[in-house]
Backbone of each chain as ProteinMPNN parsed JSONL, in Angstrom:
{"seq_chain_A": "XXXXXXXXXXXXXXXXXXXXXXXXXXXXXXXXXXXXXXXXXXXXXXXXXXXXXXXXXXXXXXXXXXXXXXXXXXXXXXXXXXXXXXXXXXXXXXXXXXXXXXXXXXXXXXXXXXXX", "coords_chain_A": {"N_chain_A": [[54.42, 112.27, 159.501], [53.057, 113.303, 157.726], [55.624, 114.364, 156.033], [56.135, 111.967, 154.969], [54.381, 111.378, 153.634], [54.509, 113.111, 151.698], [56.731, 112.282, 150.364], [56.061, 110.175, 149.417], [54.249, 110.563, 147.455], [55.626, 112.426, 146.0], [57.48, 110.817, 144.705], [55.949, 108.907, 143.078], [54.683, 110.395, 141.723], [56.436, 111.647, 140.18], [57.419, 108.996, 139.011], [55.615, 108.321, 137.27], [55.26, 110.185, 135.671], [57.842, 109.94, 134.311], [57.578, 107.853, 132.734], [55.074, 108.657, 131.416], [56.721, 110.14, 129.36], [58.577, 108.74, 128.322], [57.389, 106.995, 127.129], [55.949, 108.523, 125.126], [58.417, 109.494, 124.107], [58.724, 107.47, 122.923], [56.845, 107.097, 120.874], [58.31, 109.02, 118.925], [60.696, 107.977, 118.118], [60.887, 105.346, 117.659], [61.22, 102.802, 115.134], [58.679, 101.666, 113.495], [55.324, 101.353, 113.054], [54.276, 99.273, 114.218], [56.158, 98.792, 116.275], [56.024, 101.246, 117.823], [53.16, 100.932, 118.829], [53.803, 99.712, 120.66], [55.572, 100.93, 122.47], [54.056, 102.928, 123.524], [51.057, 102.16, 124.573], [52.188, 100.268, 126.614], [54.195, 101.936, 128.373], [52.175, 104.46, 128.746], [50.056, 103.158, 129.993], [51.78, 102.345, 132.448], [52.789, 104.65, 133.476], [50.086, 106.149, 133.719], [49.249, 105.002, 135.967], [51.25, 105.006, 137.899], [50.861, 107.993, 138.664], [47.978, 108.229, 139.184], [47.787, 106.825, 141.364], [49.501, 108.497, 142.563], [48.236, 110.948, 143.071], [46.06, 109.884, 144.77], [47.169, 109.554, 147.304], [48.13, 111.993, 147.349], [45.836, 113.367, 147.419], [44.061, 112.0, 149.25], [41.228, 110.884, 150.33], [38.928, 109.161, 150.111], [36.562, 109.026, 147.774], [38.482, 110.384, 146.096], [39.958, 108.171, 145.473], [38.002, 105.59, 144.885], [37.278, 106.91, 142.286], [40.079, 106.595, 141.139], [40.778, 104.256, 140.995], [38.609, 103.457, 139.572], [39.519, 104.453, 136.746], [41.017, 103.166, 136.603], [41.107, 100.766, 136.185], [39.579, 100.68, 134.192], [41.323, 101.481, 132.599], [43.625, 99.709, 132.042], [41.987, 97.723, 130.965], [41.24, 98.952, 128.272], [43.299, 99.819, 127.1], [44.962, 98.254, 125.582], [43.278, 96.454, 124.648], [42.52, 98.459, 122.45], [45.237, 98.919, 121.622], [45.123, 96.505, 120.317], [43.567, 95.648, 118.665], [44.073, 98.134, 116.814], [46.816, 97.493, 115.49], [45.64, 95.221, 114.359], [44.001, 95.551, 112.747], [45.809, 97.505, 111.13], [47.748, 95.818, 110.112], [46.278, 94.267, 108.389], [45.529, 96.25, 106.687], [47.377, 96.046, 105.212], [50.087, 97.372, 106.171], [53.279, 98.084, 105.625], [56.029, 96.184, 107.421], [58.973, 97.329, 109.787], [61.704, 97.269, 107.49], [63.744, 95.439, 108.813], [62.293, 93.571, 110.79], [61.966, 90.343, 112.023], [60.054, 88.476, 111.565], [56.647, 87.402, 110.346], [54.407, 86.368, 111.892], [51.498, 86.779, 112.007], [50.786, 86.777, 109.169], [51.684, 84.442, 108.539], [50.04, 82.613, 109.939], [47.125, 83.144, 108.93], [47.979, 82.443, 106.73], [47.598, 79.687, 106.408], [44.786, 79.877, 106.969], [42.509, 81.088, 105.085], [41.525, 84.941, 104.799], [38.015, 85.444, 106.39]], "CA_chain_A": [[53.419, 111.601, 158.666], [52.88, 114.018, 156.179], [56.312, 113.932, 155.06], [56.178, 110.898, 154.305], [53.217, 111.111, 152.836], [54.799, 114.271, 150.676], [57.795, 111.79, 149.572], [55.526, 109.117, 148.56], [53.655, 111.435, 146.375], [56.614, 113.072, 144.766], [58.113, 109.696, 144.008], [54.744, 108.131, 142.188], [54.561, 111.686, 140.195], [57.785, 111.352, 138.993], [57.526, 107.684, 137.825], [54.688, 108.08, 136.595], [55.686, 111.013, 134.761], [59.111, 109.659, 133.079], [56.912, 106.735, 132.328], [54.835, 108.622, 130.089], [57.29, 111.114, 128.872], [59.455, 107.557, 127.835], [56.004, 106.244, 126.408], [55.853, 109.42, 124.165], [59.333, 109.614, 123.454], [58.821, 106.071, 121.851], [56.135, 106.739, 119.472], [58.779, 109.577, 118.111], [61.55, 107.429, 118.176], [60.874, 103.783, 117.054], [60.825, 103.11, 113.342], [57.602, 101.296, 113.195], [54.031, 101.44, 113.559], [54.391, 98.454, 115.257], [57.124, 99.012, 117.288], [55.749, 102.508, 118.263], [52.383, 100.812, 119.397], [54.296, 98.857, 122.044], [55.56, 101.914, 123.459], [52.8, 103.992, 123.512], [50.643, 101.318, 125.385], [52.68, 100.126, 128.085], [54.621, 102.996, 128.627], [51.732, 105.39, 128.983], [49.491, 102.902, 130.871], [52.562, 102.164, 133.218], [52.647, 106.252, 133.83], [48.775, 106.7, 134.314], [49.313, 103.988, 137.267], [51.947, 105.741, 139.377], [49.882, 109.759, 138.663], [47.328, 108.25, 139.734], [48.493, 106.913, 143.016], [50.406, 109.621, 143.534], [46.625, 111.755, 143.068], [45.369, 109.512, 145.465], [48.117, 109.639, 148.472], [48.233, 113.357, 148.282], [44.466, 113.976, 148.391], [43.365, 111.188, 150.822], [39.951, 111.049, 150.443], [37.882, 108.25, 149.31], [36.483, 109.731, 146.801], [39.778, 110.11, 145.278], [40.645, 106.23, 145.355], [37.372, 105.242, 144.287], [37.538, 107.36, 140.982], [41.621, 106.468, 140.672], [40.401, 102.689, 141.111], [37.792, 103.032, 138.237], [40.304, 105.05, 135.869], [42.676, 102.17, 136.438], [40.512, 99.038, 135.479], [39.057, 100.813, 132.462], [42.522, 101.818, 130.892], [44.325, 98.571, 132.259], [41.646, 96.702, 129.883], [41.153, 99.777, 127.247], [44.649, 100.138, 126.553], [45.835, 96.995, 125.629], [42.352, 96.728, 123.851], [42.834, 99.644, 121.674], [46.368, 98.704, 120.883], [46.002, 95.044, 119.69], [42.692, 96.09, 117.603], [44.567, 99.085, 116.19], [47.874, 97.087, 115.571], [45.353, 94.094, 113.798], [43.473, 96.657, 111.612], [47.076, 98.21, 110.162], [48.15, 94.87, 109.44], [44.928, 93.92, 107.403], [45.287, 97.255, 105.818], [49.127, 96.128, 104.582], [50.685, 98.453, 106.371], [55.047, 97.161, 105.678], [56.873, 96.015, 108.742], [60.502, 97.633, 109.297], [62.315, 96.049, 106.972], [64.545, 94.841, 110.294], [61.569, 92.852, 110.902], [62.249, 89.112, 111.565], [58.954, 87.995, 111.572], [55.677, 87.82, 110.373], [53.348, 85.261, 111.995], [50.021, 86.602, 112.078], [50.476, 86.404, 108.322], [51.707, 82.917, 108.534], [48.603, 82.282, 110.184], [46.762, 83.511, 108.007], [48.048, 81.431, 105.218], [46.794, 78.391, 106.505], [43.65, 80.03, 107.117], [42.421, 82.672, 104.158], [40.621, 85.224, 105.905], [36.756, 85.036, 106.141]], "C_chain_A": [[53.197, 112.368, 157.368], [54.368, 114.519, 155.22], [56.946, 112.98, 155.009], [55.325, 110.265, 153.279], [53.164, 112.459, 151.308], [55.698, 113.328, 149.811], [56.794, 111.236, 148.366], [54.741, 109.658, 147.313], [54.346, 111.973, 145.268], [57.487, 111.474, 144.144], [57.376, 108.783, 142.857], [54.598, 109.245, 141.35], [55.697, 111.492, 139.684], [58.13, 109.851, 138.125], [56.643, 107.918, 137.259], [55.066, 109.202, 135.119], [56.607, 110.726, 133.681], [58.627, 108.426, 132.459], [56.138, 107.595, 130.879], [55.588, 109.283, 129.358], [58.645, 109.692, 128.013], [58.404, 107.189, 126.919], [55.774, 107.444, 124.77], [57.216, 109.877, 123.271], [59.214, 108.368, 122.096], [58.081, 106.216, 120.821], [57.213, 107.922, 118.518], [60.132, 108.454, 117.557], [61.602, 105.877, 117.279], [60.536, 103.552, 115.452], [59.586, 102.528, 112.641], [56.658, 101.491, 113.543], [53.895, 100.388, 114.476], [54.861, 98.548, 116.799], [56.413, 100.47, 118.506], [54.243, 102.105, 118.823], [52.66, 100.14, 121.099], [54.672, 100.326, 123.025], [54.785, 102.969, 123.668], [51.552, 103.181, 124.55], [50.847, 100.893, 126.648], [53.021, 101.281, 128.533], [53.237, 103.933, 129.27], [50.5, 104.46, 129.894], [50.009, 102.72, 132.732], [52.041, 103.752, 134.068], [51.101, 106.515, 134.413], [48.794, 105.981, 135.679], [49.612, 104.813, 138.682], [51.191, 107.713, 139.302], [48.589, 109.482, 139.48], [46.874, 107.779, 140.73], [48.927, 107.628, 143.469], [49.234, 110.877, 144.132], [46.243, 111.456, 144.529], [45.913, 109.892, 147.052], [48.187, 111.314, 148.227], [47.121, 114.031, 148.492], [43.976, 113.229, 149.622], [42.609, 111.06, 150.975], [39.564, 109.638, 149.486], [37.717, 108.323, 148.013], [37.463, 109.274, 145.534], [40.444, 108.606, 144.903], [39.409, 105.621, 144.686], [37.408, 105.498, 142.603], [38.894, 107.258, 140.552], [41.29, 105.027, 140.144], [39.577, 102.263, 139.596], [38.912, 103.406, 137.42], [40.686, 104.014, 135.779], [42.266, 101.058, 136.122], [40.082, 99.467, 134.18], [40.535, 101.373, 131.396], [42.861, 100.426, 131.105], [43.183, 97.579, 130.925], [41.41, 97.487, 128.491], [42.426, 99.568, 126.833], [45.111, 99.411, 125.818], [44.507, 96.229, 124.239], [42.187, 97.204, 122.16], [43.854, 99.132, 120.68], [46.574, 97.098, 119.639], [44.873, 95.443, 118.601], [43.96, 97.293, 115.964], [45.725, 98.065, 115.076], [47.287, 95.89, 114.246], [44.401, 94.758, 112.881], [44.355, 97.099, 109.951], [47.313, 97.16, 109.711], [47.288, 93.999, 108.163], [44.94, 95.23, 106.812], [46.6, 97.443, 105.136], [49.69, 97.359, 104.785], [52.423, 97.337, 106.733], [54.857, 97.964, 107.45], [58.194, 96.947, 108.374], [60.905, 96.617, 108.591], [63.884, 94.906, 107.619], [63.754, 93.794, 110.668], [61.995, 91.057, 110.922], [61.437, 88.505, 110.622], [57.465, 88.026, 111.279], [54.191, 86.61, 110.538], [51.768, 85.305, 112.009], [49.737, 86.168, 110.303], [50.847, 85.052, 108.089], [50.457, 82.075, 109.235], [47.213, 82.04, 109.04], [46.785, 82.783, 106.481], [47.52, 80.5, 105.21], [44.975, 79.13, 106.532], [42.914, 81.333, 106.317], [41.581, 83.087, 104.999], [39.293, 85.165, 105.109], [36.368, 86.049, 105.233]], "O_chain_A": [[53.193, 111.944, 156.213], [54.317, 114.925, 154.059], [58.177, 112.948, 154.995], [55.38, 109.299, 152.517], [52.346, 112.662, 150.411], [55.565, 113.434, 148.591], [56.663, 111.515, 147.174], [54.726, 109.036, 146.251], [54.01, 112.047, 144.086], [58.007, 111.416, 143.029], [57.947, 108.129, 141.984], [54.368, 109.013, 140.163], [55.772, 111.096, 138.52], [58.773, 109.64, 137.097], [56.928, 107.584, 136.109], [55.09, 108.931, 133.918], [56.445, 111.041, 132.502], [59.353, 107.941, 131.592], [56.417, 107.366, 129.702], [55.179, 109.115, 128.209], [59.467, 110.056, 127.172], [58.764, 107.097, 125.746], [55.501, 107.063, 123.632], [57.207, 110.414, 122.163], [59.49, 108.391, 120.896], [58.394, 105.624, 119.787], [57.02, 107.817, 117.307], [60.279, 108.348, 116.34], [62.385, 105.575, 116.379], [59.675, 104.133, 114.792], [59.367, 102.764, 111.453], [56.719, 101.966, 114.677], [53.372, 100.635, 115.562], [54.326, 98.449, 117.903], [56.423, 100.467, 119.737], [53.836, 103.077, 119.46], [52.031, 100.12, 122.157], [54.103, 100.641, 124.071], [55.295, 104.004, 124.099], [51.166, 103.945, 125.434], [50.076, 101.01, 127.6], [52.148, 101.844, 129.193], [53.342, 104.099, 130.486], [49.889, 105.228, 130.637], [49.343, 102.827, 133.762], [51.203, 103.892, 134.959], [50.964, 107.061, 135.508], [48.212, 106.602, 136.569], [49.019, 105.123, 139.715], [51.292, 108.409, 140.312], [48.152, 110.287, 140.302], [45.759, 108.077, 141.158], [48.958, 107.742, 144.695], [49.29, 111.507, 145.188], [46.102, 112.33, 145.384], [45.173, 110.437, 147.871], [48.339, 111.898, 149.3], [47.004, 114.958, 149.294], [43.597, 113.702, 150.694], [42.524, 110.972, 152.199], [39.966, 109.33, 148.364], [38.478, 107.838, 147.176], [37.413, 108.462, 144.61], [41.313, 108.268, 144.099], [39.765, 104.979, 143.698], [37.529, 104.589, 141.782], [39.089, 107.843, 139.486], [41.523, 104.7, 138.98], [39.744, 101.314, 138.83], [39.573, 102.377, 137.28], [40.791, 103.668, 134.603], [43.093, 100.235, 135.73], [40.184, 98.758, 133.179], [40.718, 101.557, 130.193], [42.34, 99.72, 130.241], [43.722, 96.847, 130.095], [41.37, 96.759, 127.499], [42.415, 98.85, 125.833], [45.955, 99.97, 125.118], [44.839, 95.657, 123.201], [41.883, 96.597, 121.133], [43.69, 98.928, 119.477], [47.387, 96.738, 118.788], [45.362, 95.579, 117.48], [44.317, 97.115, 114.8], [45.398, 97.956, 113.894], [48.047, 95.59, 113.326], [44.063, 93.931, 112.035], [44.096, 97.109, 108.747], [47.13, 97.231, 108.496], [47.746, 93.287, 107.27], [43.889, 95.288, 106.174], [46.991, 98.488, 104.617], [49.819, 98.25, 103.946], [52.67, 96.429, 107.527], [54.378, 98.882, 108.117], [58.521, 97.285, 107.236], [60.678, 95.424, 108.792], [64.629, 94.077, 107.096], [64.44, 92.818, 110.969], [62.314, 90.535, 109.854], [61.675, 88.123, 109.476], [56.875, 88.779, 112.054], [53.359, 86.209, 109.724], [50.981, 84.358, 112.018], [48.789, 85.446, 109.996], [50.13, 84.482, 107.267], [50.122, 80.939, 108.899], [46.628, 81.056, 108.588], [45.985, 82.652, 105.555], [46.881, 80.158, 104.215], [44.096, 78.522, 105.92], [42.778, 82.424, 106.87], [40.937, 82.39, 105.784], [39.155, 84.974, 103.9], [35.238, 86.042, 104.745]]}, "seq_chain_B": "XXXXXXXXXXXXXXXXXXXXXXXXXXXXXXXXXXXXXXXXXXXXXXXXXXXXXXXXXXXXXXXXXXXXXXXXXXXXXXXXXXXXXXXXXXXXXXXXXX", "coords_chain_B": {"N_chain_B": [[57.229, 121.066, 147.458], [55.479, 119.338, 146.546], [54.187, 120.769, 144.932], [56.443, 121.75, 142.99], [56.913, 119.433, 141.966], [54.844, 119.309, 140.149], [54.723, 121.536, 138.648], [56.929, 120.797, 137.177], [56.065, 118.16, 135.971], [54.14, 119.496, 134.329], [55.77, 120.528, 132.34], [57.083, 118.56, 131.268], [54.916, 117.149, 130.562], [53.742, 118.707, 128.523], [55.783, 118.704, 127.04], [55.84, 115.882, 126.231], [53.242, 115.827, 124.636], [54.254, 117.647, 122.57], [56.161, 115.206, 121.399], [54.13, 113.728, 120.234], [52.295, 114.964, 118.672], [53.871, 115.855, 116.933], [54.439, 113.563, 115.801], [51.548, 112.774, 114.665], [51.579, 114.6, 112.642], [53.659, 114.061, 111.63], [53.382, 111.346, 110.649], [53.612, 108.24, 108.639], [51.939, 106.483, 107.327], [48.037, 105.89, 108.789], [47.902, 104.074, 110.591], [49.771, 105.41, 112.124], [49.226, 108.268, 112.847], [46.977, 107.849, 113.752], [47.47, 106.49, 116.793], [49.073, 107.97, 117.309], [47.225, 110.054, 118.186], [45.976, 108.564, 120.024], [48.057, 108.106, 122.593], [47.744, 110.754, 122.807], [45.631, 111.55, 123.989], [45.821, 109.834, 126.402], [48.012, 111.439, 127.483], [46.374, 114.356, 127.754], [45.368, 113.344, 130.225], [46.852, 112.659, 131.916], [47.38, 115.395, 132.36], [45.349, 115.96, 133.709], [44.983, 114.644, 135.765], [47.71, 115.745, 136.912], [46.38, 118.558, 137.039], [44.311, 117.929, 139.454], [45.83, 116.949, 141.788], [47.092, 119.356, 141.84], [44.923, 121.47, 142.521], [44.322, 119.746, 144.608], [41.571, 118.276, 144.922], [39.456, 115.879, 144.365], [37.325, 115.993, 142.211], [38.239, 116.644, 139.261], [39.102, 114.123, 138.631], [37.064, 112.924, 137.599], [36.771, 114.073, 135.369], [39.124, 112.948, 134.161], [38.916, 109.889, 134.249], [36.227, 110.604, 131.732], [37.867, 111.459, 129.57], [39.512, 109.45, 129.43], [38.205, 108.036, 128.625], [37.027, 108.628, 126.117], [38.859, 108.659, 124.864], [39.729, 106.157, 124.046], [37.49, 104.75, 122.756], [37.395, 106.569, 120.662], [39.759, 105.907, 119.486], [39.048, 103.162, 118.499], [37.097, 103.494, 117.244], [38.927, 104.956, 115.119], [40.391, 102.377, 114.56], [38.509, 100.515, 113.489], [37.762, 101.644, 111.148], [40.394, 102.088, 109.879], [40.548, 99.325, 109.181], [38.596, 98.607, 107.599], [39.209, 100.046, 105.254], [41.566, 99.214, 103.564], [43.486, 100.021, 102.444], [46.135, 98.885, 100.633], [49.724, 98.902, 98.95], [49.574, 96.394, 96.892], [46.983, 95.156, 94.944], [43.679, 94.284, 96.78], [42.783, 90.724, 98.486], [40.944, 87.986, 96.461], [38.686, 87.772, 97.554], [35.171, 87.26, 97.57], [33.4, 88.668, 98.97], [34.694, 91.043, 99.489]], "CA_chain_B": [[57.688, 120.196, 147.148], [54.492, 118.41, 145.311], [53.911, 121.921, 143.819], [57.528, 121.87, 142.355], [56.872, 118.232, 140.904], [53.441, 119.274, 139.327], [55.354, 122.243, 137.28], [57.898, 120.065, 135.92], [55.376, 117.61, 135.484], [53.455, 119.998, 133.332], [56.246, 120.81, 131.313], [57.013, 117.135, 130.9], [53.795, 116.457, 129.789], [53.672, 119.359, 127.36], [57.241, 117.696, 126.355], [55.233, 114.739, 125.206], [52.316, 116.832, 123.49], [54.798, 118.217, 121.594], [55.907, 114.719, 120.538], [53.131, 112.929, 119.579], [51.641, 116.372, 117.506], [54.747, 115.748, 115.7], [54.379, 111.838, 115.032], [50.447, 112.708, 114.386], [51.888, 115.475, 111.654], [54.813, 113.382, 110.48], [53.174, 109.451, 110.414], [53.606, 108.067, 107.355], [50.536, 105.444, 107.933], [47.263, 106.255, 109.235], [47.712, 104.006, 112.138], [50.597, 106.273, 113.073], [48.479, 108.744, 113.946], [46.008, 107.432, 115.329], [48.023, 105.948, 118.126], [49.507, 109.107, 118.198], [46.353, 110.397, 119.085], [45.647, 107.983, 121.667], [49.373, 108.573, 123.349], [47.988, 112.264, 123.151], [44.559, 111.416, 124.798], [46.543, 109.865, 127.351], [49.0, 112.928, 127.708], [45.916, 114.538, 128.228], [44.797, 112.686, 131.174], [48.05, 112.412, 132.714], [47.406, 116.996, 132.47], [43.972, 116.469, 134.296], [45.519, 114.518, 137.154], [47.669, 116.968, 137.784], [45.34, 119.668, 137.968], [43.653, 117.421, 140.77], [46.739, 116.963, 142.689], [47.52, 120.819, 142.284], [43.728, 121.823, 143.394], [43.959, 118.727, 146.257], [40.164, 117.691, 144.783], [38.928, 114.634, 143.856], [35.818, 116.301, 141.469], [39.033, 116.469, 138.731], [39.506, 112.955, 138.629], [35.956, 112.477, 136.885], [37.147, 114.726, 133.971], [40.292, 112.143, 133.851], [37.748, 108.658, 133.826], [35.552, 110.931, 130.511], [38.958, 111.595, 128.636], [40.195, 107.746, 129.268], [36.722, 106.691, 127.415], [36.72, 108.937, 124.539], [39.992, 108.349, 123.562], [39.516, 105.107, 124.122], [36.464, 105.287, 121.727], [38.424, 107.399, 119.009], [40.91, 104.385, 118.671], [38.38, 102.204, 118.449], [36.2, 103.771, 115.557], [39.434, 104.763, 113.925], [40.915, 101.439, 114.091], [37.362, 99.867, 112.785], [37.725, 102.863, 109.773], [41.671, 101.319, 108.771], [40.554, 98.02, 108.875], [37.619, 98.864, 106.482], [39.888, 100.52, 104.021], [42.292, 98.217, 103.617], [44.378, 100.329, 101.031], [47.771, 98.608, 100.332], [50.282, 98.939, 97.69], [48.732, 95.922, 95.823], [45.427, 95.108, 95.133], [43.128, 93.165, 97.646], [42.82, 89.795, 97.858], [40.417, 87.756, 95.507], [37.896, 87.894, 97.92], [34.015, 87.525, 96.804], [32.613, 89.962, 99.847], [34.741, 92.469, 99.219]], "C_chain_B": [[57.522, 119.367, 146.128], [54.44, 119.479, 143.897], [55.307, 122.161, 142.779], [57.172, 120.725, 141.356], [55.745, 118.539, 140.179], [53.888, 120.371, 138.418], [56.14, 121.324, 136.604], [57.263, 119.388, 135.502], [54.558, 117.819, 134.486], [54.477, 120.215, 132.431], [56.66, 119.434, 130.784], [55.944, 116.624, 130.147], [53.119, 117.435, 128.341], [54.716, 118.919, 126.437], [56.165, 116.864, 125.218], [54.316, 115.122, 124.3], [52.735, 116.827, 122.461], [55.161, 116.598, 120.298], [55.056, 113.984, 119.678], [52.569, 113.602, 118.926], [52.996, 115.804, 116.443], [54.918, 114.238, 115.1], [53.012, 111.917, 114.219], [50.402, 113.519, 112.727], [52.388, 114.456, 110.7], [54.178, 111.78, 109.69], [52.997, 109.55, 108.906], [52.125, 107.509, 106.678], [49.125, 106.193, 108.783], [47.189, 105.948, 110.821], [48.75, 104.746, 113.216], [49.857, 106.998, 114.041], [47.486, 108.666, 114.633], [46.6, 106.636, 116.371], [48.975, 107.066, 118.463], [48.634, 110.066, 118.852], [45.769, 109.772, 120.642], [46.77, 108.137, 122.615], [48.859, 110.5, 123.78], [46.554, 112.28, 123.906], [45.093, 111.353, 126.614], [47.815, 110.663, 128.223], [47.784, 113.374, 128.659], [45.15, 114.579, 130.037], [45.448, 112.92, 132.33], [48.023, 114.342, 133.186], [46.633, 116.941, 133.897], [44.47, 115.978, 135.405], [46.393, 115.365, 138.226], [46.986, 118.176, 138.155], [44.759, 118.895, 139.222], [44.618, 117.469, 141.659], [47.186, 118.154, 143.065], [46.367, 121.415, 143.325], [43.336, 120.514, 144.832], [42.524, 118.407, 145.881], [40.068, 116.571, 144.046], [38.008, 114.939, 142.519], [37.009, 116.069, 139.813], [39.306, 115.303, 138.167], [38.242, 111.977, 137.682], [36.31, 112.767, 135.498], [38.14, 113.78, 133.453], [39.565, 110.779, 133.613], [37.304, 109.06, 132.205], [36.733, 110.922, 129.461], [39.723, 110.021, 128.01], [39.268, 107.22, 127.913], [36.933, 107.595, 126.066], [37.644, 108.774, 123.705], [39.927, 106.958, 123.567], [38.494, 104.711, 122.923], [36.745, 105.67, 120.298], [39.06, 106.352, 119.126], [40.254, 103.308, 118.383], [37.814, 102.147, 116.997], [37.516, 103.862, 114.387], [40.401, 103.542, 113.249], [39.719, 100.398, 113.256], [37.559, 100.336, 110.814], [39.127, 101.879, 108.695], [41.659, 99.817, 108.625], [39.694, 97.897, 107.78], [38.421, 99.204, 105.005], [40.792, 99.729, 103.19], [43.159, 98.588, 102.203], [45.712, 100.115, 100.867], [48.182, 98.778, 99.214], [49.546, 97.982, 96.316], [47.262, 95.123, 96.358], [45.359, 94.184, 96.19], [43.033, 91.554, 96.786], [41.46, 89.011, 96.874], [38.955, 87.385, 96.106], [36.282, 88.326, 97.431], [33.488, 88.704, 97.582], [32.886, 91.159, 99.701], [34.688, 93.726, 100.374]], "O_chain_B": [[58.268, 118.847, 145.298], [54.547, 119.32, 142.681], [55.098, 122.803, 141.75], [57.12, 120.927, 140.143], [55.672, 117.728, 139.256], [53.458, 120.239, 137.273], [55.949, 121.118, 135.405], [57.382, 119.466, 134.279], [54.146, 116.916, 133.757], [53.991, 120.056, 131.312], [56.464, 119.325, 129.574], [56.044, 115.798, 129.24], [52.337, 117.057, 127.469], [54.538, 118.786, 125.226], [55.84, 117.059, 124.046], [54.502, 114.796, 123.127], [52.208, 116.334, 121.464], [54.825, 116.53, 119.115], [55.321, 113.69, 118.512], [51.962, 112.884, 118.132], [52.84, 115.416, 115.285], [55.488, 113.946, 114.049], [53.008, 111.294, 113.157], [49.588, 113.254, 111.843], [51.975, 114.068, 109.608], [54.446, 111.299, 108.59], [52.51, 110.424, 108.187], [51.451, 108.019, 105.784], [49.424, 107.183, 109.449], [46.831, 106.621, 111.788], [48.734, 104.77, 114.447], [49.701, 106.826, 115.25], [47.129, 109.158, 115.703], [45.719, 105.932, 116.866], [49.564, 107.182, 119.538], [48.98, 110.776, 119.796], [45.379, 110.217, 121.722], [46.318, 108.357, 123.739], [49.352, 111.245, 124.627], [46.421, 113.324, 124.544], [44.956, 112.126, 127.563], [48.316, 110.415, 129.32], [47.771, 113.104, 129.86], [44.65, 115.477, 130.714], [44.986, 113.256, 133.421], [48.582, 114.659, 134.236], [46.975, 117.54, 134.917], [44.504, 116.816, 136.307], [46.244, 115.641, 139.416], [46.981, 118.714, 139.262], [44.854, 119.621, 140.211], [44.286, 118.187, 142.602], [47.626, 118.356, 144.197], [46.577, 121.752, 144.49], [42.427, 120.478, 145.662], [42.008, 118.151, 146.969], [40.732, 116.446, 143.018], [37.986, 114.01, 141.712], [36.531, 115.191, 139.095], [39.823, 115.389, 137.054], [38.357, 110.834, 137.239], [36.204, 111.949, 134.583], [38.128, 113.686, 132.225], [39.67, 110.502, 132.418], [37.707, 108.308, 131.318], [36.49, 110.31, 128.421], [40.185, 109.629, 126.938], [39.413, 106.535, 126.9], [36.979, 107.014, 124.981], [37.641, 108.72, 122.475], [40.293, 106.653, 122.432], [39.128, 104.243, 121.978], [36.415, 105.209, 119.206], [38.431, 105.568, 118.415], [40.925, 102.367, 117.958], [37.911, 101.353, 116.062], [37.513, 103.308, 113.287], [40.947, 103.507, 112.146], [40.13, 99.566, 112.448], [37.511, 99.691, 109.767], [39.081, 101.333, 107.593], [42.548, 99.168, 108.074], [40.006, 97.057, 106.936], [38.202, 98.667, 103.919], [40.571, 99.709, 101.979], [43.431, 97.855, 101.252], [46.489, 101.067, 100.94], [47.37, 98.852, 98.292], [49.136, 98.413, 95.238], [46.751, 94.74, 97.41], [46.274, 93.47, 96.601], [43.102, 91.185, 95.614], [40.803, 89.971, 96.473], [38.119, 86.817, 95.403], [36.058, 89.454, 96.991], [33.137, 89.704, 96.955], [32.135, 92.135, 99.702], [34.737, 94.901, 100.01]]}, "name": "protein", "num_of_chains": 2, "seq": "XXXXXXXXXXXXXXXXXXXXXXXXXXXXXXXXXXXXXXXXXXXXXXXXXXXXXXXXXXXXXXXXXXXXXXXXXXXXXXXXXXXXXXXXXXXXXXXXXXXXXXXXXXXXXXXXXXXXXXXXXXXXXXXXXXXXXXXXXXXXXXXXXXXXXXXXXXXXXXXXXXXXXXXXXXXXXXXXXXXXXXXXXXXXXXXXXXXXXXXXXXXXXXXXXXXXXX"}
């Protein structure tokens, strides 16, 4: 029982881990502010997920699941939060797309509708 | 076994430190770094868990909830701040409010 309960632990630390360590590679990596919000978001909410299952399964205690449980509803709606605010800020503050960029529909939006 | 994965895990997560200090240095844009601060909030977090999993306590896991909110918080005010500013190459638009 307990090693199985050692695997399961080392297997949720390690995703969770290359999760954010992928999540952080991306904001060095990607050539946009854009681009670099996507991986910084998922990526590092993905990662807090499996750390903090893996927390939970190797302490075992209540406790520990209760306070993993809260962590995990307030990023799951912070995160995602954060990012589209942030993301809809820069773009109202003309911050250029890559110039790889297909697309730009919030400002096609926008056209029909000047802002308030 | 765990204690093996919670060193590499720390150096992994100092890994990422490292990059997001250097996106927060380098960003060209403001909102760079501030989402490289929040990637480094969340670094953070991802530290404090392991200390809980190293010390086997739950009390750890409170310090990881306070860190979620403030960075959470900081991206908030400073995405309020670059929406306020709104300094692009050319002027704003012809807006009476201003």
């Amino acid at each position: 029982m307990d090693a199985i309960r050692e695997i399961a632990t080392v297997v949720l630390l390690v995703s969770g881990l290359s999760f954010m360590l992928i999540g952080a590679w991306g904001t060095v990596r990607l050539p946009d502010a854009y681009h670099r919000l996507h991986a910084a978001s998922k990526c590092s909410t993905l990662g807090l997920l499996g750390l903090l299952f893996g927390a939970v399964v190797h302490i075992g205690t209540a406790a520990a699941l209760s306070k993993a449980l809260l962590t995990l509803v307030f990023t799951f709606v912070a995160a995602p939060v954060g990012s589209h605010m942030l993301a809809r800020s820069a773009h109202a503050a003309g911050l250029e797309q890559w110039d790889r960029t297909l697309s730009d529909e919030l400002a096609e939006d926008q056209g029909d509708h000047p802002e308030d | 076994m765990v204690a093996v994965v919670v060193e590499a895990g720390i150096v992994a997560v100092v890994v990422g430190i490292g990059m997001t200090l250097y996106r927060m240095v380098k960003g060209p844009h403001v909102a760079d770094r501030v989402l490289a601060g929040d990637v480094l909030s969340l670094q953070v977090v991802a530290l404090v868990i392991l200390l809980a999993v190293d010390q086997r306590r739950a009390v750890s896991l409170d310090v990881a909830l306070l860190v979620a909110i403030v960075g959470f918080a900081s991206t908030l005010a400073f995405a309020q701040y670059i929406g306020a500013t709104r300094s692009g190459p050319q002027p704003p638009d012809e807006g009476e409010g201003g």
